[in-house]
C-alpha positions in Angstrom: 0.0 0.0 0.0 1.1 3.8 -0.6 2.8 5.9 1.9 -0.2 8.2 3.4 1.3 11.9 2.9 1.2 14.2 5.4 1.2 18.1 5.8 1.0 20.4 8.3 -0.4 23.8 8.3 0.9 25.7 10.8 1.5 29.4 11.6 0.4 32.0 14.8 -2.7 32.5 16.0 -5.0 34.2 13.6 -2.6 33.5 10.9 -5.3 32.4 8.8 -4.6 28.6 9.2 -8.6 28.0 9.7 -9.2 30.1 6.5 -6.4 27.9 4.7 -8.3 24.6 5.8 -11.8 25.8 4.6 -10.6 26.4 0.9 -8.7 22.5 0.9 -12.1 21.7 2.1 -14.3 23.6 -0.3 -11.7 23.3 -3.6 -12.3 20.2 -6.7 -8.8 18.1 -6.2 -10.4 14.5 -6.4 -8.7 13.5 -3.3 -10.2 11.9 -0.1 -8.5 14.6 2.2 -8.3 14.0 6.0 -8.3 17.4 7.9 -7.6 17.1 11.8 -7.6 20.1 13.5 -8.1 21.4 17.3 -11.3 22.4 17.0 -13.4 21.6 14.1 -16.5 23.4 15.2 -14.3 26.6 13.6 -14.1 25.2 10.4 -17.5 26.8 8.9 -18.4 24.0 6.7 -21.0 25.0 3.5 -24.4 23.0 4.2 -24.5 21.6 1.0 -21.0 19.8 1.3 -22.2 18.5 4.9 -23.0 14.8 4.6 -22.5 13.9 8.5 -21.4 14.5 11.6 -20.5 13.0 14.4 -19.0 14.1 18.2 -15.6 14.1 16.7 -15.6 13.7 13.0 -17.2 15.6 10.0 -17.8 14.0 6.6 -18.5 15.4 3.3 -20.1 14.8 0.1 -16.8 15.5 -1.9 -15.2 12.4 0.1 -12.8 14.8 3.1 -13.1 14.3 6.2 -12.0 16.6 9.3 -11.8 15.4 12.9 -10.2 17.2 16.1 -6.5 15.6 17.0 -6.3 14.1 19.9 -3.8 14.6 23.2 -1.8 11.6 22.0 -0.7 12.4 18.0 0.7 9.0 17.4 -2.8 7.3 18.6 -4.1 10.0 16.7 -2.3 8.8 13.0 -2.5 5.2 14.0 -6.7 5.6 13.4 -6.2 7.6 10.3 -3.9 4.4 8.9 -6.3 1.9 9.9 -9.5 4.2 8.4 -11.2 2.3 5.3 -10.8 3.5 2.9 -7.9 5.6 3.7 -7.7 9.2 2.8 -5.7 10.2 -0.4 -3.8 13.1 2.1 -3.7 13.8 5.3 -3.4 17.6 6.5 -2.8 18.4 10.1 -3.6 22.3 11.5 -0.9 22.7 14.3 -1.8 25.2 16.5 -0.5 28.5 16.9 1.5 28.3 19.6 2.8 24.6 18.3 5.7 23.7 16.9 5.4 22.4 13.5 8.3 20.3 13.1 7.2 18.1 16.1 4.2 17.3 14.6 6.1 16.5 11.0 8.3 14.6 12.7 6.0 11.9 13.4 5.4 11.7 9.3 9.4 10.3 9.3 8.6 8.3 12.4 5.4 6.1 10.9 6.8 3.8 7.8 3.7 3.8 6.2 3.6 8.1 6.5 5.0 10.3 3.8 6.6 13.3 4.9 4.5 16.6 2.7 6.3 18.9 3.9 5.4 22.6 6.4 3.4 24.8 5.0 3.1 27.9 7.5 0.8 30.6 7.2 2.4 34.7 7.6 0.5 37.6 8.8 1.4 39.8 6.8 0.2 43.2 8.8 1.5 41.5 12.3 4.6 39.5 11.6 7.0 42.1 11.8 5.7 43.1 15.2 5.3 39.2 16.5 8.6 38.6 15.1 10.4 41.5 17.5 8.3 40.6 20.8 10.9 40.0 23.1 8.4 37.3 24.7 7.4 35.1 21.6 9.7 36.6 18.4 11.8 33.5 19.1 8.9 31.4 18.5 7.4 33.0 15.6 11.0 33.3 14.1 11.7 29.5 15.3 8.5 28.4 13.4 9.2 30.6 9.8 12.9 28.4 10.1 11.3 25.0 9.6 8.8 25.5 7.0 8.8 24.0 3.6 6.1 26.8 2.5 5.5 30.2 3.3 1.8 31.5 2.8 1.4 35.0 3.1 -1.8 36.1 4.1 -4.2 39.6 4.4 -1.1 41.0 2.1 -3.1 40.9 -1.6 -1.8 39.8 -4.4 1.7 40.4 -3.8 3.9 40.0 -0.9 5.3 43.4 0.6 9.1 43.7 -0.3 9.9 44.4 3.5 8.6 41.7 4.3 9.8 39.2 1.6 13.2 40.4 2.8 12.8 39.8 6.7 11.6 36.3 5.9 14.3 35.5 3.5 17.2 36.4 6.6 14.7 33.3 8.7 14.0 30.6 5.6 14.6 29.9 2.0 11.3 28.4 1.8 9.5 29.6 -1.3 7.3 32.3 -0.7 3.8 32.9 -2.1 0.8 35.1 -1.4 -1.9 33.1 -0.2 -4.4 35.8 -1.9 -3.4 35.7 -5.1 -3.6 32.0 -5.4 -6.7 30.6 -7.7 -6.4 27.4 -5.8 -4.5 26.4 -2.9 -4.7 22.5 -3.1 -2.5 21.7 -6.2 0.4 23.6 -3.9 -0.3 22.6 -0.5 -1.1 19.3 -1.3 1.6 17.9 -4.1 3.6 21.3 -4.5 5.7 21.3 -1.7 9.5 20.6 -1.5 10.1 18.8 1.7 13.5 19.5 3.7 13.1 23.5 2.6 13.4 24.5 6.2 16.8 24.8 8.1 15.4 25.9 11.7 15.3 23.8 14.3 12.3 25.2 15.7 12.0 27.3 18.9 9.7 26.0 22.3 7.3 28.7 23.4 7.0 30.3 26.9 4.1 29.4 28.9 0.5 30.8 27.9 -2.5 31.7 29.7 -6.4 30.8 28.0 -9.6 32.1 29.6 -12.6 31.1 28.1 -16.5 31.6 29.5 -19.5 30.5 28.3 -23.0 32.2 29.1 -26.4 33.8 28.2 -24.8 37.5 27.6 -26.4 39.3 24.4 -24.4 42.4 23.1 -25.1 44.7 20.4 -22.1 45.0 17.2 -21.2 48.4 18.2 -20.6 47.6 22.0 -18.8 44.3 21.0 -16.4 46.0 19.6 -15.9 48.7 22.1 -15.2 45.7 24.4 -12.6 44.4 22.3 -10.9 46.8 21.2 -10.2 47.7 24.6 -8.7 44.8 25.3 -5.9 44.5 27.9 -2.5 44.6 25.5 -1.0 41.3 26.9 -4.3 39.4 25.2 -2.9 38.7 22.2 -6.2 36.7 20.4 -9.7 36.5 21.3 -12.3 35.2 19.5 -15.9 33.6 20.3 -19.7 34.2 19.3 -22.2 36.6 21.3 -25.4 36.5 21.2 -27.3 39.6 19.7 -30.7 41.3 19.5 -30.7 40.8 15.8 -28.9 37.5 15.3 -25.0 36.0 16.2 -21.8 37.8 16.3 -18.9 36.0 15.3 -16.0 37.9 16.4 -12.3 37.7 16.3 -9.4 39.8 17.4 -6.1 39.7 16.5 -3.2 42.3 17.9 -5.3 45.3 16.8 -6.9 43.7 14.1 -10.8 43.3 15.3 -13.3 41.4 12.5 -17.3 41.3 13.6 -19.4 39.2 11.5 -22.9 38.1 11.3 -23.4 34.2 12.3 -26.1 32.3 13.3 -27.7 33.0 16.8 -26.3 30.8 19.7 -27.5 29.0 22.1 -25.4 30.8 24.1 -22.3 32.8 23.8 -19.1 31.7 24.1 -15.5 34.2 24.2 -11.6 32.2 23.9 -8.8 34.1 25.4 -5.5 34.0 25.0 -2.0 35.6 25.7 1.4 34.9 27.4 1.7 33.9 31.2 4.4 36.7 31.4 1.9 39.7 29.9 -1.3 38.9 31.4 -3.6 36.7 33.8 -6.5 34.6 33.9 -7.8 37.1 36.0 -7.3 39.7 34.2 -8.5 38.9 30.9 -11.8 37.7 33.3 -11.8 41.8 34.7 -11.4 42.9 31.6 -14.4 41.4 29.6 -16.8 41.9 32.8 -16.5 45.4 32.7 -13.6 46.7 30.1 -11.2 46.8 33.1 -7.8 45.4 33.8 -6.8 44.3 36.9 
């Protein structure tokens, strides 16, 4: 039987690695893809491609899959292997504060895994900032040095010369913006050249999440008051709020706040997250009760 091939997507949070995932999903390649990611719930799937779901696995009609990775990765790629039929490709999202190389690594570990190669998603308006934080510029640099692929997103059509040059000093890794692209599949799935990246990768300090679930209803305009006062060591937030006319999905990025209209919740849900050395628990809990840091 073929080696299974595997890629990861990886990249910093709010990247764009869920955005990434959706087109593989959406896009005609012919091939039963496996997705696993974290979460799949974020992964808006289009109703018509929907054919089931389960607790932990979606199917759909175009033959992919996605499921949420487990603690235990090699478990994890053991069930994909035994899955009949097996998927043509299997994509991994790391998350954002993961090292993609780890993950790979299991590709070369499995004999019946090929190794697809890294393909790690840029911010293009935060990376130079992320990449100078004295707390986590070691890891978003660390993370640039082992990919195969660099996908540049919210940049356009072209990638900024500044920033082509600052990630040429960290990679050699070809490097293509992820708007311009009329399909992503044929290059994240077969175009890859594995062993592009020379880094080692880089650990990441510790990191704090908050999360809270509840009845709370909030209208667009106070939403985003909210979040754009956000305490400065709370790096990315993101959730859905209830509304008097409908959902809010919301995300929030550095500075970078995006509202959109979603279906309304049961009941609304808000993900913090930042690192240990910046910012608390209890802050980020002060700070959405009332706008306040502690």
């Amino acid at each position: 039987m073929d080696r299974l091939p595997l890629t990861v997507v990886g990249g910093y949070l709010g990247a764009g690695k869920t955005t990434l995932i959706n087109r593989l999903l959406r896009e005609d390649h012919g091939l039963r893809l496996m997705v696993m990611v974290n979460d799949f719930g974020s992964v808006n799937i289009d109703a018509e491609l929907l054919k089931s779901a389960g607790e932990d696995t979606i199917e759909l009609t175009n033959g992919c899959v996605c499921c949420t990775m487990g603690a235990d990765l090699f478990m994890a790629l053991g069930d994909v292997l035994d899955r009949v039929p097996r998927p043509d490709h299997l994509v991994i999202e790391a998350s954002g504060i993961a090292d993609p190389k780890k993950i790979a690594d299991a590709a070369r570990a499995e004999p019946e895994m090929e190794y697809g190669g890294i393909a790690l998603v840029v911010d293009a308006g935060n990376f130079a900032g992320l990449a100078a934080d004295p707390q986590i510029g070691a890891q978003i640099r660390g993370q640039v040095g082992v990919a195969d692929l660099l996908l540049v997103s919210k940049c356009g059509a072209e990638v900024p010369g500044a920033l082509a040059m600052q990630l040429a000093t960290m990679s050699p890794a070809p490097l293509v913006a992820l708007d311009g692209l009329d399909a992503v599949a044929p290059l994240v799935l077969g175009g890859i050249e594995p062993g592009t990246g020379r880094g080692t990768g880089a650990g990441h300090g510790a990191y704090v999440t908050w999360a809270q679930d509840g009845d709370e209803m909030m209208e667009r305009d106070a939403l985003r008051a909210r979040l754009e006062a956000a305490p400065e060591g709370l790096y990315r937030v993101k959730g859905v709020m209830r509304g008097p006319e409908g959902g809010l999905e919301f995300h929030k990025v550095g500075p970078s706040v995006e509202i959109a209209r979603a279906e309304q919740p049961a009941v609304s849900r808000v993900v913090g997250i930042g690192p240990a050395a910046r910012i608390t628990a209890e802050e980020i809990a002060a700070w959405w009760r009332g706008g306040e840091t502690a």
